[in-house]
C-alpha positions in Angstrom: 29.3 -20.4 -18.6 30.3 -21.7 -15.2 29.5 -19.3 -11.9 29.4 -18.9 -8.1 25.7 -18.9 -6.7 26.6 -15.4 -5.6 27.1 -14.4 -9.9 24.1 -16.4 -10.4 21.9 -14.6 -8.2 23.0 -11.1 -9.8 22.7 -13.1 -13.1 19.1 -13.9 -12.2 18.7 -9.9 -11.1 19.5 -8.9 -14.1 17.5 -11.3 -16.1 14.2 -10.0 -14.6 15.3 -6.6 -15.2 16.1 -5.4 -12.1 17.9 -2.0 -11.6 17.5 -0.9 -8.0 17.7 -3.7 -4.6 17.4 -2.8 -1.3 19.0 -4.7 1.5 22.0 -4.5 4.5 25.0 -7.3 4.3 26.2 -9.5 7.3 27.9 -12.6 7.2 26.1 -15.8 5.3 25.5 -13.1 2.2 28.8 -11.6 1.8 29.5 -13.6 -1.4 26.3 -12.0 -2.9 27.2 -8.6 -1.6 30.8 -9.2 -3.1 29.0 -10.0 -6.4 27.0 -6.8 -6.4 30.3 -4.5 -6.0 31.4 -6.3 -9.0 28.0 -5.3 -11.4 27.5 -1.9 -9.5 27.2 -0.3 -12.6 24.5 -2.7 -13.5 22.0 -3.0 -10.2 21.6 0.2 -7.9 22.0 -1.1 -4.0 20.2 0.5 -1.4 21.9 0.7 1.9 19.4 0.9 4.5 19.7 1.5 8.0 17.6 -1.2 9.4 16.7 -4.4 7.3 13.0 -3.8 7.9 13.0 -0.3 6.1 14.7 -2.5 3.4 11.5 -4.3 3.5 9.3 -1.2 3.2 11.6 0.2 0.6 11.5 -2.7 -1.9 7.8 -3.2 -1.4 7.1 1.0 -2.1 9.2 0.5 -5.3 6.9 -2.0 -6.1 3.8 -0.5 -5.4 5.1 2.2 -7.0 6.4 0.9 -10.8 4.0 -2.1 -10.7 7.6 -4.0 -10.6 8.7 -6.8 -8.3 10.7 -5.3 -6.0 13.4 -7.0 -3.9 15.4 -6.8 -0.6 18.3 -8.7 0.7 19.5 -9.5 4.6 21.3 -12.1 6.1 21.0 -14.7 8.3 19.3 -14.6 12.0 18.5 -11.1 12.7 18.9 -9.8 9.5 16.2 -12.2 8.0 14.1 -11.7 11.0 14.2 -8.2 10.6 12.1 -8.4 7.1 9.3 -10.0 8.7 7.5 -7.3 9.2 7.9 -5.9 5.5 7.0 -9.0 4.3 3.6 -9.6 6.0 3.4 -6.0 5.1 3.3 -6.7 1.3 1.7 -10.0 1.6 -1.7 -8.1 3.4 -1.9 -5.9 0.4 -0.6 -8.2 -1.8 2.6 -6.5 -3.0 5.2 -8.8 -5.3 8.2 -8.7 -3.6 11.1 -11.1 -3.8 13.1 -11.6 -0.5 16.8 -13.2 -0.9 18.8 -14.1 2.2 21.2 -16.5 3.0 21.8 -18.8 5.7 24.2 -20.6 7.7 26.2 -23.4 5.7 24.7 -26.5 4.8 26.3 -28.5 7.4 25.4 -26.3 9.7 21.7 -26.1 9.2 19.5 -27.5 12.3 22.4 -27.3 14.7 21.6 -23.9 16.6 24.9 -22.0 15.0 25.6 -18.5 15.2 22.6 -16.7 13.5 20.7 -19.2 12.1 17.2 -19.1 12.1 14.5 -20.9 9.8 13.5 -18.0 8.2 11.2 -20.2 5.6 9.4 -21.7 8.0 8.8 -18.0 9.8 7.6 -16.8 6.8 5.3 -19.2 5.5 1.8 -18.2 6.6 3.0 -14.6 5.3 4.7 -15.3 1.5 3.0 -16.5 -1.5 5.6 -18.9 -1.2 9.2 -19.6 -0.3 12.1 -21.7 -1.1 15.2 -23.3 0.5 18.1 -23.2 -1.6 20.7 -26.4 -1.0 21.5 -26.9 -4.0 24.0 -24.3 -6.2 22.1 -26.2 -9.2 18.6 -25.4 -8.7 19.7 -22.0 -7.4 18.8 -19.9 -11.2 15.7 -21.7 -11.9 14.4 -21.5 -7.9 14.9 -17.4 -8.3 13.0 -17.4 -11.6 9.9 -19.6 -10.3 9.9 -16.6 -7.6 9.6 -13.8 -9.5 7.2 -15.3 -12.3 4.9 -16.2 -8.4 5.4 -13.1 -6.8 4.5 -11.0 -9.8 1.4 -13.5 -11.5 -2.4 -13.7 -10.3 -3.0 -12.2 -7.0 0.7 -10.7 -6.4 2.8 -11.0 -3.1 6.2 -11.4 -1.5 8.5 -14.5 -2.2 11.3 -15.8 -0.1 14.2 -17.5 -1.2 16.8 -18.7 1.6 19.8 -19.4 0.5 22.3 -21.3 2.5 26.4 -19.4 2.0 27.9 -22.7 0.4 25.7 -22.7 -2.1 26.6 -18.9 -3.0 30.5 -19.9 -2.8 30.0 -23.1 -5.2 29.8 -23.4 -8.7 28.0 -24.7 -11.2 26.8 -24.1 -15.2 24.5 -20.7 -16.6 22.6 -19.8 -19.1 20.8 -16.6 -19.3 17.0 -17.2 -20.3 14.4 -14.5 -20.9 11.4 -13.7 -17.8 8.8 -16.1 -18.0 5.5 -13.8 -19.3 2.8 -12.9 -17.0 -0.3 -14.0 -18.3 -4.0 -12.7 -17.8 -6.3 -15.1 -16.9 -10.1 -14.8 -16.7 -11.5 -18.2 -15.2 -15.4 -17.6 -15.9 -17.1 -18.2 -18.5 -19.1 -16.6 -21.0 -22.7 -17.5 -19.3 -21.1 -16.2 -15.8 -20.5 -12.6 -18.0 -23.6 -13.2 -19.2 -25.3 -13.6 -15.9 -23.2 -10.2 -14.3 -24.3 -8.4 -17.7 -28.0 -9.5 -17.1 -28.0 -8.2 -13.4 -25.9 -4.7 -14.3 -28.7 -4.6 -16.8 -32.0 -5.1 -14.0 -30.6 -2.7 -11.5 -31.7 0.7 -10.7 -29.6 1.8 -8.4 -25.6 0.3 -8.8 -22.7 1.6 -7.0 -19.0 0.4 -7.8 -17.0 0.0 -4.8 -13.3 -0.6 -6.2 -10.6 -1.7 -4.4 -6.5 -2.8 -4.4 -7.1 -5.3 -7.3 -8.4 -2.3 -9.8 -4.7 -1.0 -8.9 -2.3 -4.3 -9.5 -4.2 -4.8 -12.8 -4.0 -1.4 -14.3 -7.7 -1.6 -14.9 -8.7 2.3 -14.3 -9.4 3.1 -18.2 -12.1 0.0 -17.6 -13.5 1.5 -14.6 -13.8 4.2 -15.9 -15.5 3.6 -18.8 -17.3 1.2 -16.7 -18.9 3.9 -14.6 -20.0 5.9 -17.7 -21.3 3.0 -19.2 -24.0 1.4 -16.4 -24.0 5.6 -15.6 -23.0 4.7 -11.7 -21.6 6.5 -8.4 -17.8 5.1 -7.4 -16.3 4.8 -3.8 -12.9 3.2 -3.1 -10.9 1.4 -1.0 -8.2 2.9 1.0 -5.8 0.7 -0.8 -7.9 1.5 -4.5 -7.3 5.3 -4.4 -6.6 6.8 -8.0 -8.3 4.2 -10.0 -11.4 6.3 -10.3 -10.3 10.2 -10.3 -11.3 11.9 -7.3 -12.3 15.0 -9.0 -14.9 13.3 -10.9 -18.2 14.2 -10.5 -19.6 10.2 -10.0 -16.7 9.8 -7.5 -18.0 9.7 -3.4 -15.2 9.1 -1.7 -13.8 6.1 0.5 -16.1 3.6 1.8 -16.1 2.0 5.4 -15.1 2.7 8.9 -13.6 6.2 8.3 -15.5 6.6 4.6 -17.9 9.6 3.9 -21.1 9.4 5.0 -22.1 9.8 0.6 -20.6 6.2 0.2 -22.0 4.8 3.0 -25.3 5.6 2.6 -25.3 5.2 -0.7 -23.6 1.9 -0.6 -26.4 0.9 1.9 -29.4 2.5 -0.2 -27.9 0.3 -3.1 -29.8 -2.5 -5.4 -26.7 -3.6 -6.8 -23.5 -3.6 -5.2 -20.4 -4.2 -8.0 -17.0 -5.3 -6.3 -14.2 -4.5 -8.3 -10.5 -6.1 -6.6 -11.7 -5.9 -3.3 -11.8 -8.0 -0.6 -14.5 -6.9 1.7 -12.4 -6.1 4.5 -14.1 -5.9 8.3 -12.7 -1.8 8.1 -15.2 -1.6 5.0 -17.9 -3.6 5.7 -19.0 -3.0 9.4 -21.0 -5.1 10.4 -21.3 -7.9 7.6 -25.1 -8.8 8.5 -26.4 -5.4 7.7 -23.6 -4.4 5.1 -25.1 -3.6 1.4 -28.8 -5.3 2.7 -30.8 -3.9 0.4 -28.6 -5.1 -2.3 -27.4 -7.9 -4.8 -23.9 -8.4 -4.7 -21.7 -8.4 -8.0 -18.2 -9.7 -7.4 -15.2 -9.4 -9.4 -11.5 -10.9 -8.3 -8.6 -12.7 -9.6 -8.7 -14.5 -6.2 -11.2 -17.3 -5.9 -10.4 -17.6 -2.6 -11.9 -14.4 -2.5 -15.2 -15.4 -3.2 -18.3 -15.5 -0.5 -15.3 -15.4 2.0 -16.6 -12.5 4.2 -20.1 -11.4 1.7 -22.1 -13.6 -0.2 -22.2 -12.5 -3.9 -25.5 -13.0 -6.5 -22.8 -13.7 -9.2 -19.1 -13.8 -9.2 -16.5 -13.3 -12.0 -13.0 -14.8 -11.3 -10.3 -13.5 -13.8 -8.0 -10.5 -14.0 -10.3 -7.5 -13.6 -8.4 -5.4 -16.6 -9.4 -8.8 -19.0 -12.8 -9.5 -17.1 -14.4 -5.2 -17.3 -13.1 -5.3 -20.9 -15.4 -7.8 -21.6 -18.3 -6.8 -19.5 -17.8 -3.2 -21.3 -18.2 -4.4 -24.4 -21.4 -6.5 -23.7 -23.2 -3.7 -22.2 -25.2 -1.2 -23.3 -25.1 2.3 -22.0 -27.3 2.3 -18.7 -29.2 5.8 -17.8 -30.1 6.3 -13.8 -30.6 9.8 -13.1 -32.8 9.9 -10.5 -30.2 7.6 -8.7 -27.8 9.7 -9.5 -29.0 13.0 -8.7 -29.6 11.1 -4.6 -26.6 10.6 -4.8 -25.1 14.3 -5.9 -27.7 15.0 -2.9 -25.9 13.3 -0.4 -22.6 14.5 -1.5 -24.0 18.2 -1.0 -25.5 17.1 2.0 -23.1 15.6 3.7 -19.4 17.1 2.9 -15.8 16.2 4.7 -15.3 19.3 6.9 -12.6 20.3 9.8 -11.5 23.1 11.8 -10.9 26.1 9.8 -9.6 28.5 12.5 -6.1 26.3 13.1 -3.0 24.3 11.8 -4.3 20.6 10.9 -4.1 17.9 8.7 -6.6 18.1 6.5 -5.6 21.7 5.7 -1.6 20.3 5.4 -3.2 17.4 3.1 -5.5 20.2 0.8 -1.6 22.4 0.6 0.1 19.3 -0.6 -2.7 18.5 -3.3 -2.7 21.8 -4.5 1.1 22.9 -4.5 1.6 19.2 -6.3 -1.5 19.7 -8.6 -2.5 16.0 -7.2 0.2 14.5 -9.2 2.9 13.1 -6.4 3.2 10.1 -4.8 2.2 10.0 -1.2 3.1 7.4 0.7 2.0 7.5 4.9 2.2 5.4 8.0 -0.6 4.6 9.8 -3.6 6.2 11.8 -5.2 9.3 11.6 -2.4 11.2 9.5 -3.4 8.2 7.0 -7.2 8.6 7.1 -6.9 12.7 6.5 -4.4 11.7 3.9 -6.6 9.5 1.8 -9.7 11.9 2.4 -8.5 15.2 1.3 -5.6 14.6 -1.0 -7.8 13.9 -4.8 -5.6 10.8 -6.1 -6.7 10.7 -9.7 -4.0 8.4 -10.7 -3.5 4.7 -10.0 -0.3 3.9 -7.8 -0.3 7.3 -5.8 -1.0 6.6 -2.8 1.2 3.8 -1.0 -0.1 2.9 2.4 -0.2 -0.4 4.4 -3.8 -1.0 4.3 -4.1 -4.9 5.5 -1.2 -4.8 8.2 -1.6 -1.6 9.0 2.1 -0.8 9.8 3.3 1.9 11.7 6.7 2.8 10.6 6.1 1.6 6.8 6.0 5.2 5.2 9.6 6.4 4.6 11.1 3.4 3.9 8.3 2.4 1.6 8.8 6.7 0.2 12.8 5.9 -0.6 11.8 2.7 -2.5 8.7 5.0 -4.4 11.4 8.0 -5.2 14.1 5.3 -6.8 11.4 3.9 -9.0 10.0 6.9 -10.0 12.6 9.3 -9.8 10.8 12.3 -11.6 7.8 12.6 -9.1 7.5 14.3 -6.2 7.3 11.8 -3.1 6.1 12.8 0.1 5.6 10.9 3.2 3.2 11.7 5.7 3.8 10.1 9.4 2.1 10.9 12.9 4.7 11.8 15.0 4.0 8.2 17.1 4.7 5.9 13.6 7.6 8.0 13.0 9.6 7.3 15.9 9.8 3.9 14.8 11.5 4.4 11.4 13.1 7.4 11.3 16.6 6.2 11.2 16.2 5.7 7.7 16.2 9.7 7.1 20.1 8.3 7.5 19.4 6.3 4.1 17.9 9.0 2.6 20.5 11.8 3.4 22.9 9.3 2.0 22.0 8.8 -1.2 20.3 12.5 -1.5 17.5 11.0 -2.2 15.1 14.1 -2.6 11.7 12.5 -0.6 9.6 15.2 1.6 9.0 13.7 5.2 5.8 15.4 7.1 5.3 14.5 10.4 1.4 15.3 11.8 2.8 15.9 15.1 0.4 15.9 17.8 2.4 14.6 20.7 0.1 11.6 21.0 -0.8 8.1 19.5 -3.8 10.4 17.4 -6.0 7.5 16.4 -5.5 5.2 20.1 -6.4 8.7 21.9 -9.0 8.7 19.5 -10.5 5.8 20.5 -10.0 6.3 24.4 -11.9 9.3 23.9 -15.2 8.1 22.4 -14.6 4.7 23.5 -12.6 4.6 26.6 -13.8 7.2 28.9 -11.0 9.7 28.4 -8.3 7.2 29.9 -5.0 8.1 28.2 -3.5 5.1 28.4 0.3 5.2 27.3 -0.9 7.3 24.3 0.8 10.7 25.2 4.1 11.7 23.9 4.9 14.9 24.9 8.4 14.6 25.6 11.4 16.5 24.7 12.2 15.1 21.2 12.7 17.6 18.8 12.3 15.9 15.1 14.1 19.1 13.2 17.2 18.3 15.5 16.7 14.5 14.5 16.6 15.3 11.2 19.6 17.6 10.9 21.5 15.2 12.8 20.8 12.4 10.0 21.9 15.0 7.4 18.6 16.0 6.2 16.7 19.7 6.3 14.2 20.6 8.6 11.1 23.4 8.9 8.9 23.7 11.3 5.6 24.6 11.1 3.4 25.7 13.6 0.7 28.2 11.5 -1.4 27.7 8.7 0.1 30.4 6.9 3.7 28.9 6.8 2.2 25.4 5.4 2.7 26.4 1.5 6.2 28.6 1.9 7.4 25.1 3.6 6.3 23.3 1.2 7.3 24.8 -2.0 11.1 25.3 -0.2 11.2 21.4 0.4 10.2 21.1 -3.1 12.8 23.5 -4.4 15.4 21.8 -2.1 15.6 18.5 -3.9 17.0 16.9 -1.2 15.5 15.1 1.9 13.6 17.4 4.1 11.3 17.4 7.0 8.5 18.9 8.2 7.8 19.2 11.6 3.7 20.3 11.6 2.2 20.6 15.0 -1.6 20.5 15.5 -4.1 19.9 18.3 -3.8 16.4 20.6 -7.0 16.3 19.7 -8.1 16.4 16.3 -10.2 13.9 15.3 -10.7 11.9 11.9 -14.5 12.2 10.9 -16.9 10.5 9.6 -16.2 7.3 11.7 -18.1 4.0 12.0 -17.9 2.3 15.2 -16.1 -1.0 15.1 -18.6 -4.1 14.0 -21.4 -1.4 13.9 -23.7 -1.3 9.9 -21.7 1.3 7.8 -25.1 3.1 7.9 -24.3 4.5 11.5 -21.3 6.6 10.4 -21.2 9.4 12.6 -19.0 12.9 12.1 -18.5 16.0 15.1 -21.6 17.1 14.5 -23.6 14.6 15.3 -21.3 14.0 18.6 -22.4 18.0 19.2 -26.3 16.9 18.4 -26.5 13.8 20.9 
């Protein structure tokens, strides 16, 4: 059948199954838009109230479902306005799609009204991306970006699309999404040589990160952990692959990690990487990170690969494919005398905080136990963000949505809206400083709109927590541009944007305020204020061995 580029592109929506977009209209991609009203019935569009938060929302659905997700903007401003969503999703390796349009064809290269080269902008930040001249290649250019943003290591695709080629016409034919395979790249002797060196140790740990999450691989690390009878710390962005109630679990690992995964990570003979990258907020100081140990190293990535750790033996494949095949070469390991250090530790060396007021781990503990550990919780980033991923227990993958890579302040609600449309039946709550909310809380707007039931906490401590942080115990107390103590009032905000508000100022009205914005179902906000200067502890000083981790305590000893 013969269509407009604008019907294809809804076409090609529907093709790869999409049910919910994200995105704000303008000029170049009114044809689109006008194409969308027509199949409303078919694909759910988000209105949100800033392009970026369209950004945030698509990649949250993503992280969320394990779908692509995919936003829409116009030209100029509009497709600038993504940029930060996308490097967002490319850092943690979200797949996203990204459709805008541009100027005319003629038009192109001439400076007109809100053209910009939005491909060229986003090319060090998308897997890849594509400018559409041609109403021709339009359906197959849109499939080739879903199949890349959603195969291998995923990540955000662009696809600019100039308006003439939206208003012109040419032949369709529905075809069926192309099928994500799972590759495994090494061979047999690689396995062999991993399954020979799980095999020598005495003393593993499993450090999993992000990639245990993209490839659905926590029954296999699971298993894995029982089999070669093994300790597991996470990643920030690996949370919920390994339950955090389990006994063999220690906790996050790195700059802001407990002092159990540290140490034991450093007292380690065998070090097993599991989808992560070895990022400079794990590792520390690279020459003195995991010394003691041999390095096994499993990514889809090759790229991956001795880029910031040298490995003893590396496995490149999907990590679901690859631990299903280490699993069922091993035998079952037995290292109780490593294991029973490591229960040590854990006794030794527990997360603690204030007891006596209002704070975030205590909010965090509320949430975790009113929820029974099963909602989504999505946050913005700083010291809300650490206290979230310490003392909420994810035991399920795809619960916590954070920007780990980018680290983006303002990425939490919009990133929440796109979580609560994919998974409609699970609670999803948002936890923002009060510093990371200012910067996207217009889209409480988008929210209110579309009642869409998300919980917003703010962990308001009239500062930027984690910069005052640092000036602290770095900066000799110089509060730099770090204090907010103004007169914004954030329940007023939120009423004003159509949404409820509670404040909370005691520990004792933490779980009535939270079961009521449960009960609500409807956007609600909590306004939770706590001490300028609560700290996040354990911490690791930046570029220092992970083996120097250092909580209140020791501040109090020195």
């Amino acid at each position: 059948m013969v269509l407009t580029g604008a019907e294809i592109v809804v076409e090609c929506l529907k093709e790869q199954g999409v049910d919910t977009v994200f995105g704000y209209p303008g000029g170049t991609i009114l044809n689109v838009y006008d194409a969308l009203y027509k199949h409303s019935n078919e694909i759910n569009h988000i209105l949100s109230s800033h392009e970026q938060g369209a950004a945030h929302a698509a990649d949250g659905y993503a992280r969320a479902t394990g779908k692509v997700g995919v936003c829409l903007a116009t030209s100029g401003p509009g497709a600038t306005n993504l940029v930060t969503g996308i490097a967002t999703a490319y850092m943690d390796s979200v797949p996203i799609v990204a459709i805008t349009c541009n100027v005319n064809l003629p038009l192109l290269g001439k400076d007109s009204f809100q053209e910009v080269d939005i491909a060229g902008i986003t090319m060090p930040i998308t897997k890849h991306n594509y400018i559409v001249k041609d109403v021709n290649i339009l359906a197959d250019t849109l499939r080739k970006a879903f199949a890349i943003a959603g195969s291998g290591r995923p990540g955000p695709v662009l696809v600019d699309i100039t308006k003439d080629v939206t208003a012109n016409s040419c032949e369709y034919a529905k075809e069926e999404p192309a099928t994500v395979e799972r590759l495994v790249r090494c061979s047999e002797q690689e396995i062999t040589e991993a399954v020979q060196l799980i095999e020598q140790a005495q003393k593993p740990y499993i450090y999993v990160g992000g990639g245990a999450v993209i490839a659905e691989a926590y029954q296999e690390v699971r298993e894995f952990a029982q089999i070669i009878d093994a300790p597991v710390c996470d990643t920030l962005m690996g949370k919920g692959v390994y339950d955090g109630h389990d006994a063999r679990y220690t906790g996050m690992i790195g700059m802001h990690g407990t002092k159990t995964s540290n140490f034991g990570v450093s007292e380690c003979d065998l070090l097993i990487a599991l989808g992560a990258r070895f990022s400079d907020r794990v590792v520390g100081n690279p020459k003195k990170f995991a010394e003691n140990a041999k390095v096994l190293h499993i990514d889809i990535d090759a790229a991956e690969i001795n880029k910031n750790i040298r490995t003893d033996v590396s496995l490149v494949g999907d990590l679901k494919e690859v631990l299903g095949k280490l699993n069922a070469r091993l035998a079952k390991q037995e290292h109780a005398e490593w294991m029973q250090h490591i229960a040590q530790l854990k006794e030794k060396f527990p997360l603690s905080y204030d007891q006596s007021v209002l704070s975030c781990p205590y909010i965090m503990e509320e949430i975790d136990r009113l929820t029974k550990g099963e909602a989504i919780i999505t946050t913005d980033v700083g010291q809300h963000q650490m206290w979230a991923a310490q003392y909420y227990k994810y035991s399920q993958p795809r619960t916590l949505l954070t920007s780990g890579g980018l680290g983006t302040m303002g990425y939490g609600l919009g990133a929440c809206i796109g979580a609560k449309m994919g998974q409609p039946d699970r609670i999803c709550i948002n936890i923002a400083g009060d510093g990371c909310f200012r910067m996207n809380m217009n889209e409480l707007a988008t929210a209110s709109r579309y009642n869409i039931p998300i919980i917003q906490v703010v962990i308001n401590n009239h500062v930027l927590g984690m910069v005052r942080q640092w000036q602290t115990l770095f900066y000799g107390k110089r509060y730099s541009q770090t204090v907010l103590n103004d007169g914004v009032d954030f329940c007023k905000v939120a009423e004003g944007l159509g949404c409820e508000a509670i404040l909370v100022t005691k520990k004792e009205e933490v779980s009535p305020a939270i079961e009521k914005a449960i009960a609500l179902k409807k956007p609600v906000l909590l306004n939770c204020i706590i001490p300028e200067d609560d700290k996040v502890f354990p911490m690791v000083p930046a570029g220092a061995p992970i083996s120097e981790a250092f909580d209140a305590k020791d501040l109090a000893a020195e």
